[in-house]
N, C-alpha and C positions, 0 to 999 in steps of 0.2 A: 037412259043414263041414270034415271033415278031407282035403276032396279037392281037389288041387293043379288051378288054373286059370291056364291062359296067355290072358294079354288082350294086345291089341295095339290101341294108340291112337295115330294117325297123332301126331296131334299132341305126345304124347310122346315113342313113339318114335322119330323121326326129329328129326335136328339139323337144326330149321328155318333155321339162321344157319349151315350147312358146305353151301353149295353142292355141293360133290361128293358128298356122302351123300342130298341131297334129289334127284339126278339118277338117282342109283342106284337110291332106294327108290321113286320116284315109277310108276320103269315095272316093277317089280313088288306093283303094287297091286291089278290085276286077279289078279293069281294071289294075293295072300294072303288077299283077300275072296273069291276059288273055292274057297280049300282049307281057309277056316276051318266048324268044327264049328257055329258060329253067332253071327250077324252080328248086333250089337244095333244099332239107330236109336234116337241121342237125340234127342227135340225139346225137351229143355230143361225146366226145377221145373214141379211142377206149379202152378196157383194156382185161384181157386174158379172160376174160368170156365173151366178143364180137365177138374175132376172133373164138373161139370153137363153138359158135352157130352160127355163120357166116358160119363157114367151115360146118355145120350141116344142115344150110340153104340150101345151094348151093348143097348137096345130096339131099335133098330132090327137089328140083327144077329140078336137073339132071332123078331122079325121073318118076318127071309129065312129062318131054319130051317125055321120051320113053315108058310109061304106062298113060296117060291122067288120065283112069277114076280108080286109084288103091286108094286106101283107107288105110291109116296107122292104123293098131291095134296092141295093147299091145304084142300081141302074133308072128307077122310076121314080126318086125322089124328087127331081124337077118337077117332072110330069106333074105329081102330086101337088106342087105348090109349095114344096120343104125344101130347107137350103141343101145345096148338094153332100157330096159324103166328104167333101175336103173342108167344111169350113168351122169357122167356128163357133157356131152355134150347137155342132152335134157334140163337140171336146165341151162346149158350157155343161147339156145336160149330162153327158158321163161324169163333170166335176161334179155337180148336184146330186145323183146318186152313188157318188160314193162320198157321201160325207158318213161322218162316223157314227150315227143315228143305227144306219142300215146294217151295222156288225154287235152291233150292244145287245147281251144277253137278255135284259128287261124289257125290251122293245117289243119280246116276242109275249109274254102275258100284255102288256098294255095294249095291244089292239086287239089279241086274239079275245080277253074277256070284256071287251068296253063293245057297249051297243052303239054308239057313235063314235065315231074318230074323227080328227079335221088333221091335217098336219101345216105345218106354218114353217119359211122360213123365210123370216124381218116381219113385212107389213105382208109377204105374198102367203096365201094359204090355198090348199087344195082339200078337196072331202076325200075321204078314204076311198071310197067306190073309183074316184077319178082315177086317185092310184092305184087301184088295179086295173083299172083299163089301160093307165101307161104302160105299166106292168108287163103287161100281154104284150101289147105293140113294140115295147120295147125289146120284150125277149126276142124277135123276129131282128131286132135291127145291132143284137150286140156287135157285130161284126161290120156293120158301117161305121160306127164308133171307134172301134177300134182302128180300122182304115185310117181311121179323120186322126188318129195319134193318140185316143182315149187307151186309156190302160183296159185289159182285157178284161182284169178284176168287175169292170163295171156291170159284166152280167152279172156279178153277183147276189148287186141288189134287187135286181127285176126277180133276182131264186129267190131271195129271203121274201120278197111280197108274195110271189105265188105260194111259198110255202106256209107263209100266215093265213092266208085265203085260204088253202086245207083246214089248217085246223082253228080258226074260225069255225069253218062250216061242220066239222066232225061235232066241234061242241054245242051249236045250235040245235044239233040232233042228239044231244044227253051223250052223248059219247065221252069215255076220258081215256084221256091217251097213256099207255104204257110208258111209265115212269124213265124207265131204266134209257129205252132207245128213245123217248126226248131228247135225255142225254148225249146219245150217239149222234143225234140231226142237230144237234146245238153246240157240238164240241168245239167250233171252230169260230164261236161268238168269244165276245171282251167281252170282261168286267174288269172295274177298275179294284174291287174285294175279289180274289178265287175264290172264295168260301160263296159269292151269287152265285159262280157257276150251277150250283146249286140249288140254292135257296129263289133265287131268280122265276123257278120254273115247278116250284110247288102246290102254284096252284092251278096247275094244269095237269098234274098225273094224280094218279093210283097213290101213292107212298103217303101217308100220314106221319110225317118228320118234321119235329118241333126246333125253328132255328136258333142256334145255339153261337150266337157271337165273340162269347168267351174262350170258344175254342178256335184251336190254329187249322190253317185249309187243311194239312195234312191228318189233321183227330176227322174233321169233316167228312172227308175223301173216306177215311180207313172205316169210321161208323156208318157209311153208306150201304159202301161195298157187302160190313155185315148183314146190315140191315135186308139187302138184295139174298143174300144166299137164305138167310133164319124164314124167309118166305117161306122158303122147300124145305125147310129143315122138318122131321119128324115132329108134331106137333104145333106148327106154321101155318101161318092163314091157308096155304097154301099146299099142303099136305097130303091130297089125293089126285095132285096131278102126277102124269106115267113115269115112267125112269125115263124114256127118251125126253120128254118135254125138260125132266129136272136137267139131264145131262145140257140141253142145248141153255139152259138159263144159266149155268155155272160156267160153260164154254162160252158165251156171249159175253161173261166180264172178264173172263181173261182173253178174249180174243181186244178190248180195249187197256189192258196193262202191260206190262213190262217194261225192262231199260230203256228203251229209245225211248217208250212215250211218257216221260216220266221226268219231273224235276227235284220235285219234293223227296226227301228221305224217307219211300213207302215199301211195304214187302210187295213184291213182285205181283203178287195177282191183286195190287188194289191198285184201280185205274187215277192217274193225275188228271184230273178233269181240267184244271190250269192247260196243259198241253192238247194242240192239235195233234192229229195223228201224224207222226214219224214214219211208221211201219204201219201196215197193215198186213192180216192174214191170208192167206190164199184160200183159208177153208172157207165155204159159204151153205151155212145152215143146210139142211134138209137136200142138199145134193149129194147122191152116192160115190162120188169120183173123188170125193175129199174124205173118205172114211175110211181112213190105213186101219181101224182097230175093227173094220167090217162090222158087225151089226152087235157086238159088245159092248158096254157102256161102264163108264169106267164108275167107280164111288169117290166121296168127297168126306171129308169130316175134318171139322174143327181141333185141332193141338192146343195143347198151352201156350199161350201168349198170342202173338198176329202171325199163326201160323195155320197152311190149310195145305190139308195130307190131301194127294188125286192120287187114284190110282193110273195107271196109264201100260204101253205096250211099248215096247225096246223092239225100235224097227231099222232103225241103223247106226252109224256112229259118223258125226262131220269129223272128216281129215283134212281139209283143207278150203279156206273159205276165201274170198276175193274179194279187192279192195277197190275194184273198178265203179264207180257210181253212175248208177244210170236214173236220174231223176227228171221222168218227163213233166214236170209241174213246172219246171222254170221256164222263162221264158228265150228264147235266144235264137241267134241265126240259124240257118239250115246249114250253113257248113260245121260250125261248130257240135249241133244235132248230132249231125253223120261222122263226126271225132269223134264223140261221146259217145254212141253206138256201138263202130268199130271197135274201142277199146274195150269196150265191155265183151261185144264177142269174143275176141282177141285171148280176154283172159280167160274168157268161157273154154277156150282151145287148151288154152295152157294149162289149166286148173283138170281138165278132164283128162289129158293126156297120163297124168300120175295116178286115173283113177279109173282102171282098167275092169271095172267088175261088170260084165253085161246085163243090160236095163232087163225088164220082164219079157220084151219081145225078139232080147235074141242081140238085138243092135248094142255096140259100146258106145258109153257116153261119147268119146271122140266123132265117132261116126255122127253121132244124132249132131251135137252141138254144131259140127263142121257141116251137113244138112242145111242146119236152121240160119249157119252164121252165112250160109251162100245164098238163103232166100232162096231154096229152087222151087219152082213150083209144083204140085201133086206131092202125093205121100207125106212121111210124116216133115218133108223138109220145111213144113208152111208152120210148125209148132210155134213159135218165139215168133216171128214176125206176123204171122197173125195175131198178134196181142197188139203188136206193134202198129199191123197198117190200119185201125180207126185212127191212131192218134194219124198219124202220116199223112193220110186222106184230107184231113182238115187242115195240114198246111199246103200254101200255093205253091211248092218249090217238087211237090209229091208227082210222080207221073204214072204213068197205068203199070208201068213193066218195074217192082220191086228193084231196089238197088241192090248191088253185091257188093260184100264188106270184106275185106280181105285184112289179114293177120299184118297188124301195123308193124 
């Protein structure tokens, strides 16, 4: 009791309203989380659906001591000594990991560079190590959670722990992580500033970029972006790496920009870090089946103002595009699923029917889509629903013999 403690709380100690003190303090934030004696995580009072999942924690943690490699299923959790998958003890601990601790950009420097961690919420606290044994145990059990009525979101915190647990341990080993795709693994964290999006996570990559709070997210976002390409630029730190590596580093930040993914007033190729991904690309790095310009590589060069000239290849022209949405991320019935579906083939039918040019193999699009929209099995009819049957497989309404979707 009579022993002096230095605490340091961002939020205190730094004059959030002196611009030039938050610019100062901000980029030594990795080093006071490296060199502090131990790093507390709040997640906020506790309340009676922290201590039940808490107490639910702590068996299962009890657990992994005396059984390491046991595996929690729906089925064996009596056996085990843990409430079953209807109650509510297992809705307490999915409320407790998804409090909002587990989505916050900053969260990911304060454990990954702090040589201790405790995390606390009220008077309950756990050491870091525990959470990552929940972690694990818990990733096996997202799906009795969700049974019990917990939102399915709740794996996501058991991801964000294992994913700190990586890089923890990369940086243990002197490793630093590539800047750019942090980025890409952290896009879908809060800040309550878009400008941390950013700044959040500097001291864990490659980029030496001096935080600048006087500027709006969008100068932010747009001086990154430069800062990313002037790498490769001729005369760039970065300057005798090959044309393919430059091409996939220029193609890796416009494959995170454009109108969908985008709020702020930005030119087209600077990525809105504020936004989750909307859209994603079909092309994926270093695989030959996405390379319409075959082994060409296109040039890049800076214009007057926020403009960037690519060269690129004229491979078709869209006539007609569709409005049917097919967004497997929500969440929703299996009938409704197989409406959404359908309609989406549906227009597949209709949209191909006016577009009569044959594919490279000879077949019309009508043919292939009407193929794919019937789910037949063998040849190319399995293209589109095989994307489809992982997600499918993992709902309980899915059965071995693919459904047929017919023209609504």
């Amino acid at each position: 009791k009579d022993t002096k403690v230095t605490i340091w709380v961002d939020q205190l100690c730094i004059d959030q309203s002196n611009v030039e003190e938050r610019n100062h303090q901000v980029r030594l934030m990795g080093r006071i989380y490296g060199k502090a004696q131990n790093v507390v995580v709040w997640l906020g009072d506790e309340d009676d659906n922290s201590r039940a999942g808490l107490k639910l924690a702590r068996k299962i943690l009890g657990l992994a001591v005396k059984t390491p490699d046991i595996v929690l299923q729906g089925d064996n959790l009596e056996s085990l000594g843990l409430p079953g998958r209807n109650s509510k003890e297992w809705r307490a601990l999915g409320a407790f990991l998804r409090r909002p601790w587990f989505k916050r950009v900053w969260v990911i420097q304060e454990v990954v560079m702090s040589s201790k961690a405790v995390v606390m919420c009220g008077q309950e606290s756990l050491q870091w190590d525990e959470m990552v044994k929940l972690a694990l145990r818990v990733n096996f059990a997202i799906n009795i959670m969700s049974f019990a009525g917990a939102d399915t979101a709740a794996g996501r915190p058991s991801q964000v722990v294992l994913f700190l647990i990586e890089l923890r341990d990369s940086r243990r080993r002197g490793n630093s992580e590539d800047f750019f795709r942090l980025l890409c693994w952290c896009r879908s964290c809060e800040a309550t500033d878009p400008r941390d999006k950013i700044y959040a996570l500097l001291g864990l990559g490659q980029y030496d970029i001096a935080p600048d709070y006087s500027k709006s997210a969008a100068e932010v976002y747009m001086d990154l972006a430069v800062y990313h390409l002037f790498q490769i630029m001729p005369g760039g730190p970065m300057n005798g790496i090959s044309d393919r590596e430059r091409a996939c580093w220029v193609t890796e930040l416009l494959y995170c920009a454009g109108d969908l993914n985008t709020q702020h007033s930005l030119p087209s190729w600077v990525p809105d870090w504020k936004v989750d991904f909307k859209s994603r690309p079909l092309c994926v790095m270093h695989e030959s089946i996405y390379r319409a310009g075959g082994e060409s590589l296109g040039k890049v060069q800076f214009c007057n103002g926020p403009q960037l000239r690519l060269s690129g290849r004229l491979w078709a022209t869209v006539k007609i595009a569709g409005t049917a949405e097919l967004d497997l991320r929500r969440r929703m019935r299996a009938r409704e699923l197989h409406r959404m579906i359908a309609a989406w083939f549906a227009e597949c039918n209709r949209t191909a029917a006016h577009c009569p040019v044959p594919l490279p193999d000879g077949r019309t699009p009508r043919g292939s889509v009407q193929a794919n929209a019937n789910c037949q099995q063998g040849g190319h009819g399995q293209g589109v629903f095989s994307v489809l049957r992982p997600l499918l497989q993992r709902l309980s309404f899915f059965s071995p013999n693919p459904p047929r979707f017919r023209d609504a």
